[in-house]
Residue frames as a rotation matrix with the C-alpha (Angstrom) as fourth column:
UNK 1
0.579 0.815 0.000 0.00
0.815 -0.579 0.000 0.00
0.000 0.000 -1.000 0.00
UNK 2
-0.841 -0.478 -0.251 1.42
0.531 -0.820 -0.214 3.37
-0.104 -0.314 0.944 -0.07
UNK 3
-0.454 0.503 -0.736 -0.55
-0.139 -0.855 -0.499 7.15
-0.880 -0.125 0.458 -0.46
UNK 4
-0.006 0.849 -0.528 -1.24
-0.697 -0.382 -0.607 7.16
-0.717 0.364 0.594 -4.16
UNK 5
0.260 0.650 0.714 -1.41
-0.075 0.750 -0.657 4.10
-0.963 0.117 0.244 -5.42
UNK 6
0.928 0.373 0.013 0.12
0.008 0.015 -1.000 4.87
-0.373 0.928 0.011 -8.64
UNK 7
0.435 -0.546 -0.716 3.55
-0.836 0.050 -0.546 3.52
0.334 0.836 -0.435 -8.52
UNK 8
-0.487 -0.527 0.697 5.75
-0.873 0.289 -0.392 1.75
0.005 -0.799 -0.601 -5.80
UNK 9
-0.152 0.514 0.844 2.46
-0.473 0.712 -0.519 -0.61
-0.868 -0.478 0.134 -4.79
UNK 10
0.781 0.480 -0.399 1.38
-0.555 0.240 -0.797 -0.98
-0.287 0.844 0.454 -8.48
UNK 11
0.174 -0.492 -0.853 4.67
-0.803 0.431 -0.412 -2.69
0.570 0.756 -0.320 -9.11
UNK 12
-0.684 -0.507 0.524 4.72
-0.728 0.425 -0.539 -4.48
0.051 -0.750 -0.660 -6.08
UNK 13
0.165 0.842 0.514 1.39
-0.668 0.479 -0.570 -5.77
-0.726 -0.249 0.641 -6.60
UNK 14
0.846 -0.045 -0.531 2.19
-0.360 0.686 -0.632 -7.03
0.392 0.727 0.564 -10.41
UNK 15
-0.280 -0.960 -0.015 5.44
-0.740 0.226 -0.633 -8.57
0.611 -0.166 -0.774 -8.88
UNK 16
-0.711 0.393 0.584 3.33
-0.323 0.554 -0.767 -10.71
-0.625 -0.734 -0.267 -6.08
UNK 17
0.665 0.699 -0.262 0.71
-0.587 0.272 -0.763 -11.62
-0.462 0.661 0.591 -8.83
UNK 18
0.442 -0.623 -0.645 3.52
-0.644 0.280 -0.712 -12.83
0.625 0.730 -0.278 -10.84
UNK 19
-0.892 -0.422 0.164 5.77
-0.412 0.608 -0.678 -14.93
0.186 -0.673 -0.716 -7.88
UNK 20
-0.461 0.546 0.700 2.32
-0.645 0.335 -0.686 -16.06
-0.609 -0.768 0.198 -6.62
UNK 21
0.723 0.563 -0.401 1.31
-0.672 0.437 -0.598 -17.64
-0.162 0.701 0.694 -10.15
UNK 22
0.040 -0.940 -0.338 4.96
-0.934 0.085 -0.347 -18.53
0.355 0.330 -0.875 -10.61
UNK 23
-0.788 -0.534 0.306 4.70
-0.605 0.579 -0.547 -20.75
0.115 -0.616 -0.779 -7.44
UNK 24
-0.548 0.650 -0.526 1.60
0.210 0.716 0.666 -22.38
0.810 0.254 -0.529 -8.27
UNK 25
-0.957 -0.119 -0.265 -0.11
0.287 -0.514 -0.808 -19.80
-0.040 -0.850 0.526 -5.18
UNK 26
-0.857 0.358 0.371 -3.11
-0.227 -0.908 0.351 -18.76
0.462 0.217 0.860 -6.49
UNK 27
-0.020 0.951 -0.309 -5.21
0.093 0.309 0.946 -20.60
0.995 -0.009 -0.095 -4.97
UNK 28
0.462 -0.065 -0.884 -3.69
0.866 0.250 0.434 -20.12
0.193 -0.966 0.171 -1.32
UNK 29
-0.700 -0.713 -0.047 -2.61
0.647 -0.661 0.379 -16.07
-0.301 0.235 0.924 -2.06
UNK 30
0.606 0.614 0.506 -4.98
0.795 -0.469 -0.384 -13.22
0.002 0.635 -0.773 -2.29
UNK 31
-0.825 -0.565 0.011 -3.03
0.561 -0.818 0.124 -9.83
-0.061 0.109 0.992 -3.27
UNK 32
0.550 0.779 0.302 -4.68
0.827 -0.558 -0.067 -6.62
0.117 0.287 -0.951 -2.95
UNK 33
-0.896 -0.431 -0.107 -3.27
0.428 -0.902 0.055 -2.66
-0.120 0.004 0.993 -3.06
UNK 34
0.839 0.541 0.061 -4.58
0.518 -0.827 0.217 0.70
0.167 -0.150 -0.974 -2.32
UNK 35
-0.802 -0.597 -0.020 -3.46
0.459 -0.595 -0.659 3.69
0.382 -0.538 0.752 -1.10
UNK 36
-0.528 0.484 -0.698 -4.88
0.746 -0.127 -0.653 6.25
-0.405 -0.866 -0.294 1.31
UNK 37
0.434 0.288 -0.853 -5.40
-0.236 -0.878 -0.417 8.88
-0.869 0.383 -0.313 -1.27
UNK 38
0.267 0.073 0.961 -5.59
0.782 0.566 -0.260 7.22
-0.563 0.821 0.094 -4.63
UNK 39
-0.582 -0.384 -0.717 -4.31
-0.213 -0.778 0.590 9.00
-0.785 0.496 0.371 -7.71
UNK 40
0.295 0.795 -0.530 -6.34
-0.832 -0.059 -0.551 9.23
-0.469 0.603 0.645 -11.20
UNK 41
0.729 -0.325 -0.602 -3.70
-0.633 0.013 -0.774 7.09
0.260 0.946 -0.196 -12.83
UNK 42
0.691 -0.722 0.026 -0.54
0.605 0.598 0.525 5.04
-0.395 -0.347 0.851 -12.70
UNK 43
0.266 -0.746 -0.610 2.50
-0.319 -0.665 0.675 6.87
-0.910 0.015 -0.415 -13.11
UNK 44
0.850 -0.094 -0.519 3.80
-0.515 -0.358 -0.779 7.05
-0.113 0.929 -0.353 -16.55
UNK 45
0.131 -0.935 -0.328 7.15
-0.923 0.006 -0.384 5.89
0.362 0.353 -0.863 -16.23
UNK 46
-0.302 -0.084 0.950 6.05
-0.712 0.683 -0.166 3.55
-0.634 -0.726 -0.266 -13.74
UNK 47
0.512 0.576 0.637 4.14
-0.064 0.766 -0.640 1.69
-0.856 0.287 0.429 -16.65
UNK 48
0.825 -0.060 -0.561 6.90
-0.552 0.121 -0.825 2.21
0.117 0.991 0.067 -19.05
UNK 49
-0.496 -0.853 0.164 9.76
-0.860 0.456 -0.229 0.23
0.120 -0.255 -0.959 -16.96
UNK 50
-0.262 0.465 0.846 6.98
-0.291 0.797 -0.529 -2.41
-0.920 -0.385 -0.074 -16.13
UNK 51
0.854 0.345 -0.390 6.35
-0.468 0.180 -0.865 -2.91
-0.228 0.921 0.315 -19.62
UNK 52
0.078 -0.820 -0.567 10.16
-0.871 0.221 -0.439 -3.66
0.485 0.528 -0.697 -20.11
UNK 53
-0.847 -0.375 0.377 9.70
-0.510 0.774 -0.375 -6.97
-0.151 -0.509 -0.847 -17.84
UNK 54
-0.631 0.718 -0.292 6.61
-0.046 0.342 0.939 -7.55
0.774 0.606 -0.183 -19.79
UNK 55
-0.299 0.770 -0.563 4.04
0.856 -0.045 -0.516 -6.59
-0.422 -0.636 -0.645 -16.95
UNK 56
-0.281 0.825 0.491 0.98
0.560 -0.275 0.782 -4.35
0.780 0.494 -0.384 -18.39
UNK 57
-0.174 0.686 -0.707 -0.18
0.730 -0.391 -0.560 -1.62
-0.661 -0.614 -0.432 -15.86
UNK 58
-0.968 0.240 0.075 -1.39
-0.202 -0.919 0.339 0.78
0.150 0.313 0.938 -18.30
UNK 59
-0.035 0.995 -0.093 -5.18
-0.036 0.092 0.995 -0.49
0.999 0.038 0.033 -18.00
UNK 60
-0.493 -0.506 -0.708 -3.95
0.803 0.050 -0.594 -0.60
0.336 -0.861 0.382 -13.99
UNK 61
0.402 0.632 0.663 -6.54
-0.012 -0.720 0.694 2.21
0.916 -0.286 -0.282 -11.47
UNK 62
-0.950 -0.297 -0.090 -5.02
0.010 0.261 -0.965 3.11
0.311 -0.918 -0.245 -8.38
UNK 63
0.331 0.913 -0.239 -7.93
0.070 0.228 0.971 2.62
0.941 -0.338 0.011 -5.65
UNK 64
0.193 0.117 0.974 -8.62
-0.925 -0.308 0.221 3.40
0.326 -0.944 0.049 -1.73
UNK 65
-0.469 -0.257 -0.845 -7.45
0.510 0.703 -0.496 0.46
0.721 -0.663 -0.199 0.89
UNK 66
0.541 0.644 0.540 -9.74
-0.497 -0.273 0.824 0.27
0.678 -0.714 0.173 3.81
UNK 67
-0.258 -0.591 0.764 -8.48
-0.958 0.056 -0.280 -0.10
0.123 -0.805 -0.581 7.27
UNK 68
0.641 0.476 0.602 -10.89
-0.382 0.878 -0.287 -3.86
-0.665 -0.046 0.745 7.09
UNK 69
0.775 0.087 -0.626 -9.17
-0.620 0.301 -0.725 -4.14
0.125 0.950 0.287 4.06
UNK 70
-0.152 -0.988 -0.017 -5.62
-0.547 0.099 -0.831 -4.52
0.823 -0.117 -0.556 5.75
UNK 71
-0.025 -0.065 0.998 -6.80
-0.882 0.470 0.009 -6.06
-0.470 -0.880 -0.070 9.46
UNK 72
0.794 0.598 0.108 -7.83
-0.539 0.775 -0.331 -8.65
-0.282 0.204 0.938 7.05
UNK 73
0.416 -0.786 -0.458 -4.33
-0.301 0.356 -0.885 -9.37
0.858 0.506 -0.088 5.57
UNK 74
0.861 -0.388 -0.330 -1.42
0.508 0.599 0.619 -11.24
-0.042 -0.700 0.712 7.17
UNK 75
-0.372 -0.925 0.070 1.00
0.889 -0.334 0.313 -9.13
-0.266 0.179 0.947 5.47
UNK 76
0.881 0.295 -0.370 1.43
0.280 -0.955 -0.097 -5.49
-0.382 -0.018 -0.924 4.92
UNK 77
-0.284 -0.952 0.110 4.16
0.931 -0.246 0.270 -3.77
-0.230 0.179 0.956 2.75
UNK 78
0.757 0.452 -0.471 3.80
0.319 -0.886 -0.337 -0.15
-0.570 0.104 -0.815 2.99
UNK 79
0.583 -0.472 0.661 6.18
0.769 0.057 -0.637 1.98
0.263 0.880 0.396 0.58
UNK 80
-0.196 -0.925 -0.327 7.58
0.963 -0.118 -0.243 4.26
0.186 -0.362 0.913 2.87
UNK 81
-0.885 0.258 0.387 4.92
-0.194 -0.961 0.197 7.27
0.422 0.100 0.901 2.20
UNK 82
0.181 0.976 -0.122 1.43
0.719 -0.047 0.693 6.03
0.671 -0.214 -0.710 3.90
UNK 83
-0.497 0.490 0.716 -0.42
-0.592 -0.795 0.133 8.64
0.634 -0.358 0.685 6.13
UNK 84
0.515 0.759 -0.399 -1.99
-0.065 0.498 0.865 5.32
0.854 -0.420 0.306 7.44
UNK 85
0.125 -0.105 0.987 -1.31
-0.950 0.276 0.150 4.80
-0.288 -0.956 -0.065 11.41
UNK 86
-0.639 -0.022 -0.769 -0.58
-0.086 0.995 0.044 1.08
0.764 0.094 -0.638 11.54
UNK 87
-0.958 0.118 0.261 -1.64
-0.272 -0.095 -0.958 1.89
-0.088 -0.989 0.123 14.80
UNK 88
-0.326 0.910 -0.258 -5.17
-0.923 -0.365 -0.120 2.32
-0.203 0.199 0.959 13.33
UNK 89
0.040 0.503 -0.863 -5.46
-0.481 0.767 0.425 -1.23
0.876 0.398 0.272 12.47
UNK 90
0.489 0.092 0.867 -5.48
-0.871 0.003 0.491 -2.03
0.043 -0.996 0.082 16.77
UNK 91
-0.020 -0.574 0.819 -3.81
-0.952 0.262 0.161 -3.47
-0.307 -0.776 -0.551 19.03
UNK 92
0.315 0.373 0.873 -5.73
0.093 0.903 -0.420 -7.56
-0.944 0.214 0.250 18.09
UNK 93
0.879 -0.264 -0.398 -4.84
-0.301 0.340 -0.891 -7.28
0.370 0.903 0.219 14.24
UNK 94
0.205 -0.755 0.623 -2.51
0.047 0.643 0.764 -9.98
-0.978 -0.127 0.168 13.65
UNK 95
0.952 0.201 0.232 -0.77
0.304 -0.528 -0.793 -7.98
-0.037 0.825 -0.564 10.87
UNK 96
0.264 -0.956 -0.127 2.57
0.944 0.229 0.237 -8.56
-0.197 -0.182 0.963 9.69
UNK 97
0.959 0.194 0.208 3.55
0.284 -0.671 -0.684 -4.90
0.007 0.715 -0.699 8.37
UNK 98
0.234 -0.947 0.220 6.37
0.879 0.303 0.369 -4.03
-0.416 0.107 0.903 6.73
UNK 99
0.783 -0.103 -0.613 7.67
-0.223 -0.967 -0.122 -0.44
-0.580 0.232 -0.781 5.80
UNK 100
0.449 -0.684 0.575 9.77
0.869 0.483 -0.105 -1.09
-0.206 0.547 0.811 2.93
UNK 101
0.289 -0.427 -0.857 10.90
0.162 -0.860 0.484 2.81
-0.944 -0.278 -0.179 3.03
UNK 102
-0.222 -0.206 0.953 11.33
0.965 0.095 0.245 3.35
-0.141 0.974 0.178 -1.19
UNK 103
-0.633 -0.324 -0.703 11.77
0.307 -0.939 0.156 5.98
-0.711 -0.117 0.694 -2.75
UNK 104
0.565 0.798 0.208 8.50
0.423 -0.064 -0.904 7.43
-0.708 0.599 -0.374 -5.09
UNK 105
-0.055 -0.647 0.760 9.14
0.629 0.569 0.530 7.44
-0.776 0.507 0.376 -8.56
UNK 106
0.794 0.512 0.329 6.97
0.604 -0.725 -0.330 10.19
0.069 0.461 -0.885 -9.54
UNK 107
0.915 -0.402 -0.013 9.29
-0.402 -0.913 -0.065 12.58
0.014 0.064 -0.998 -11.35
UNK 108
0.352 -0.728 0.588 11.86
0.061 0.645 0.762 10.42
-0.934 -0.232 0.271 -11.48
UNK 109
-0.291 -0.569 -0.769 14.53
-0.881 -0.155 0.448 10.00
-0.374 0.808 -0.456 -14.34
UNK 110
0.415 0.703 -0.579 13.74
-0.891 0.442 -0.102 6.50
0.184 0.558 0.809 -16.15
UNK 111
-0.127 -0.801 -0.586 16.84
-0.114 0.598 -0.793 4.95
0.985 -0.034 -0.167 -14.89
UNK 112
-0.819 -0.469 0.330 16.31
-0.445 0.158 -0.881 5.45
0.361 -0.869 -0.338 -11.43
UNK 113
0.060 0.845 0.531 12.56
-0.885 0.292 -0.364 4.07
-0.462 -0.448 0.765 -11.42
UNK 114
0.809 0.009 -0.588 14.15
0.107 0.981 0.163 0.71
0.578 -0.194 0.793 -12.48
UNK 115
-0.635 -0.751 -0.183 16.19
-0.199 0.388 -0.900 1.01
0.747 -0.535 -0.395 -9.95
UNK 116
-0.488 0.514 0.705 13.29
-0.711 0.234 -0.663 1.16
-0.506 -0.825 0.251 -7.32
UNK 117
0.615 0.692 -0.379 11.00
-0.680 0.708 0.188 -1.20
0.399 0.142 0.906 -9.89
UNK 118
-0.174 -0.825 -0.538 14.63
-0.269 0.565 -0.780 -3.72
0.947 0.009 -0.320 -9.58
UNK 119
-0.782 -0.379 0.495 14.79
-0.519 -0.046 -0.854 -3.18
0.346 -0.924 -0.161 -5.61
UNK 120
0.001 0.998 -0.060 10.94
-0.999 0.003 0.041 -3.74
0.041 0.060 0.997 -5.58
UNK 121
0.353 -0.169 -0.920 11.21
-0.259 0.927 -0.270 -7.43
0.899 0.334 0.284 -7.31
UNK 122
-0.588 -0.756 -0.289 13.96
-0.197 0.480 -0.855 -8.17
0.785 -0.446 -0.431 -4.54
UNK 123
-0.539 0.570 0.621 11.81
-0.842 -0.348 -0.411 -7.45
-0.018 -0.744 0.668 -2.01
UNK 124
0.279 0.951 -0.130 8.59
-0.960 0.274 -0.055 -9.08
-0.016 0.140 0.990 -3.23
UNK 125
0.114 -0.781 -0.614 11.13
-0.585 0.447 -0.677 -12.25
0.803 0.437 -0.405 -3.66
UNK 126
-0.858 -0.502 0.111 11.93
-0.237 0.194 -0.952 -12.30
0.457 -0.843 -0.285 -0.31
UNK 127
-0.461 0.758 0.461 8.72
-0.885 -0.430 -0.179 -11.84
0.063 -0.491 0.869 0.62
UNK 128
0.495 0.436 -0.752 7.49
-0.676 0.737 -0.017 -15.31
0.546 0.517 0.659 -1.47
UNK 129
0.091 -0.372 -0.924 10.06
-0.521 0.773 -0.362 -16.52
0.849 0.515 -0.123 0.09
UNK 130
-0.973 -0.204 -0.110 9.73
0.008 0.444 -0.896 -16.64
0.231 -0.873 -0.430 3.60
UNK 131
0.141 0.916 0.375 5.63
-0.891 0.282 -0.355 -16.86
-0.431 -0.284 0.856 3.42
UNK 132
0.391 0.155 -0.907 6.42
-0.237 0.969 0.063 -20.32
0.889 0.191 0.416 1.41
UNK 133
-0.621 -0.782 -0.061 8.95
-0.176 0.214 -0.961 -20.99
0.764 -0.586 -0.271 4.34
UNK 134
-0.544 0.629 0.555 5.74
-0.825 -0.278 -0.493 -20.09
-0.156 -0.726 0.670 6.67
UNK 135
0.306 0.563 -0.768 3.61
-0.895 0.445 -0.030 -22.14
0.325 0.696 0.640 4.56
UNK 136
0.150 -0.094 -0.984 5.47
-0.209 0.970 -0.124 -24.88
0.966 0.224 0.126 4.46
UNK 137
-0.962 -0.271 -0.010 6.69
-0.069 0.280 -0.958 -25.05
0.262 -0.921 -0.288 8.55
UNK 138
-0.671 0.675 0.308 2.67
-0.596 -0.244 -0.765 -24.84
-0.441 -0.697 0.566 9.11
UNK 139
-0.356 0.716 -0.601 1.46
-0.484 0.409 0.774 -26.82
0.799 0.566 0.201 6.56
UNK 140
-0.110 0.502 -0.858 -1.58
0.374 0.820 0.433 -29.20
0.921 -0.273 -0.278 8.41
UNK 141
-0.862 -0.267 -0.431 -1.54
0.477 -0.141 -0.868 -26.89
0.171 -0.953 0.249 11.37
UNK 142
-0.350 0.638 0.686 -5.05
0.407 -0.556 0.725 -25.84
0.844 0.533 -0.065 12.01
UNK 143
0.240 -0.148 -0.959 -4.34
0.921 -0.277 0.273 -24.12
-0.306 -0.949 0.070 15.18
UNK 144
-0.508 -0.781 -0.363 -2.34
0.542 -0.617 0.571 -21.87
-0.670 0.093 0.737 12.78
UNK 145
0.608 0.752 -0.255 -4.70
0.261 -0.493 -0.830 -19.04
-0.750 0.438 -0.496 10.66
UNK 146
-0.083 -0.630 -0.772 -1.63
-0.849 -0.361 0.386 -18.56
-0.522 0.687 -0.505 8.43
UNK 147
-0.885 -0.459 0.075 -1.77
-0.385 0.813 0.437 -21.83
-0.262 0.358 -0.896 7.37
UNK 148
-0.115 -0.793 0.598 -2.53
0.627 0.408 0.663 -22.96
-0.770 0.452 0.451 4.71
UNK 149
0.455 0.307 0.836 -3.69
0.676 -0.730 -0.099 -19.21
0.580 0.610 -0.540 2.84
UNK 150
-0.423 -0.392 -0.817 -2.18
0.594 -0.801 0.077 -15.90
-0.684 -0.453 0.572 3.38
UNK 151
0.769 0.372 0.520 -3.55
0.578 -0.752 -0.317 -12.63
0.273 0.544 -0.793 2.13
UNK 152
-0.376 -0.691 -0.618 -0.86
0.617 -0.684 0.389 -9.75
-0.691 -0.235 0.683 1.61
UNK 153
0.771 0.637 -0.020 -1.27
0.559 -0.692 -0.457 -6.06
-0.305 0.341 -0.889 0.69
C-alpha cells in the first residue's frame, strides 16, 4: 500500500501476482493494493519500466485500501509514504507490516525508477520466500490461521 497508489504498490502488486502464479499460489494467495489517497492514474514511467519486464499496468486504477481491508491481511508492505497509522489497524490485528521505506518514482529519471522497480522485485522475492517458508513449517496446522492461505497487501 502506499498514499497514491500509482507507482511503488502498483509494481509491487504485479510482482506478487507474478511470484504467486509462478509458485503455483493462487489458490492459497490473495493480493490486494490501495493507497490512502488514490491517484487518477498510474504513473507514466512507472508503466513504461513495467512494460520492459513484460508486466501491463497501463489499464492498472489506483484505488482506496480500507483499514478492514488490511486487518484482514497477514502481510502489509507499505512503501515508505502512507499517512496510514498502523496503529489504526489495533492493538488484536494480527498484521505482519512491513515499511519497505522506497523511494516514489513520480518525477523520477527513467533509470532510477528501475532502480526502485529492480529493488521492488527483490523485495517481493523475499517476501514469497519466507511466506512459502511459513507455509510450508505450518502446513496441516489448524491451530495456525496462516496456514494454509495468506492474504498480503
Amino acid at each position: 500500500m502506499c498514499v497514491r497508489n500509482a507507482g511503488r504498490s502498483q509494481m509491487a502488486t504485479a510482482f506478487a501476482e507474478r511470484e504467486r502464479d509462478r509458485r503455483g499460489l493462487t489458490d492459497r494467495v490473495e493480493i490486494v493494493t490501495g493507497g490512502t489517497r488514490p491517484a487518477d492514474r498510474v504513473h507514466e514511467a512507472v508503466v513504461e519500466v513495467m512494460t520492459e519486464v513484460d508486466v501491463d499496468l497501463a489499464d492498472r486504477t489506483p484505488r482506496e485500501i480500507t483499514i478492514a481491508e488490511l486487518r484482514s491481511c497477514d502481510y502489509v508492505a507499505t512503501m515508505g509514504c502512507s499517512t496510514l497509522d498502523v496503529g489504526e489497524l489495533g492493538a488484536d490485528a494480527d498484521v505482519d507490516v512491513r515499511d519497505w521505506a522506497l523511494p516514489d518514482p513520480d518525477g523520477k529519471d527513467l533509470d532510477r525508477v528501475r532502480e526502485i522497480r529492480e529493488d521492488i522485485a527483490g523485495r517481493v522475492d523475499d517476501l514469497f520466500k519466507e511466506l512459502v517458508d511459513t507455509m510450508d513449517a505450518n502446513a496441516g496446522d489448524p491451530a495456525d490461521p496462516s496456514s494454509p492461505d495468506a492474504d498480503a497487501a
